[in-house]
C-alpha positions in Angstrom: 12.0 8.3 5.4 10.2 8.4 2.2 11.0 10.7 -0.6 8.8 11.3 -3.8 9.1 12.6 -7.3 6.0 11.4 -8.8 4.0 13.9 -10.5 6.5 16.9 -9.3 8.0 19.3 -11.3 11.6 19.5 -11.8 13.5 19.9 -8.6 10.1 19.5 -6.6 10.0 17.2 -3.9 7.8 15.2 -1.4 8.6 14.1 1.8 7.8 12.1 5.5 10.0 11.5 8.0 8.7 9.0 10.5 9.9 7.4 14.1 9.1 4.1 15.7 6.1 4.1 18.1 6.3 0.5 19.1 7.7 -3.1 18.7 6.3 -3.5 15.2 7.0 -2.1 11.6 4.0 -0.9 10.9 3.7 1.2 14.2 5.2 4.6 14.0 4.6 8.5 13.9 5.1 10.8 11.3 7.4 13.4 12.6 7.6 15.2 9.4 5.9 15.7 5.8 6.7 18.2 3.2 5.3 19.1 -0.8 6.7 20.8 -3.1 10.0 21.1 -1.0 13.2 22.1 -3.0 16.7 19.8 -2.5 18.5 22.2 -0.7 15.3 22.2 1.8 14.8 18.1 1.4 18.3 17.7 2.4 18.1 20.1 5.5 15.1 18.4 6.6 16.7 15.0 6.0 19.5 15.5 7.8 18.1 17.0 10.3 15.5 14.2 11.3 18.7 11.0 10.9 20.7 13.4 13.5 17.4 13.6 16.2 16.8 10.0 15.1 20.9 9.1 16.1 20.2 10.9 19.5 17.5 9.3 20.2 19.3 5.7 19.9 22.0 6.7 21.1 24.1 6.4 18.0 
C-alpha cells in the first residue's frame, strides 16, 4: 500500500493498494488506486484491502 500527500490539499489523499502476482517484489497487481480521497474514505479503503489481503493468506 502506498499513500501520498504530495501536492494535495489539506485532508486530500492519494492512494494504491497492490497484491503479489508472482515470486518476486517487483511483480504485482494494483488492486486499487484513488485521488483526492478523504481519510475517512482512505481508511475504509485501507482497511478493507489488509482484511481481503489476510483472507487471501490465510491470516
Amino acid at each position: 500500500m502506498y499513500v501520498s500527500t504530495f501536492a494535495k490539499d489539506h485532508g486530500k489523499f492519494d492512494f494504491e493498494c497492490e497484491l503479489p502476482d508472482g515470486p518476486e517484489a517487483e511483480q504485482y497487481t494494483v488492486a486499487r488506486r484513488g485521488e483526492d480521497v478523504d481519510f475517512e474514505t482512505l481508511v475504509d479503503v485501507l482497511s478493507a484491502h489488509l482484511d481481503d489481503s489476510a483472507s487471501r493468506s490465510g491470516a
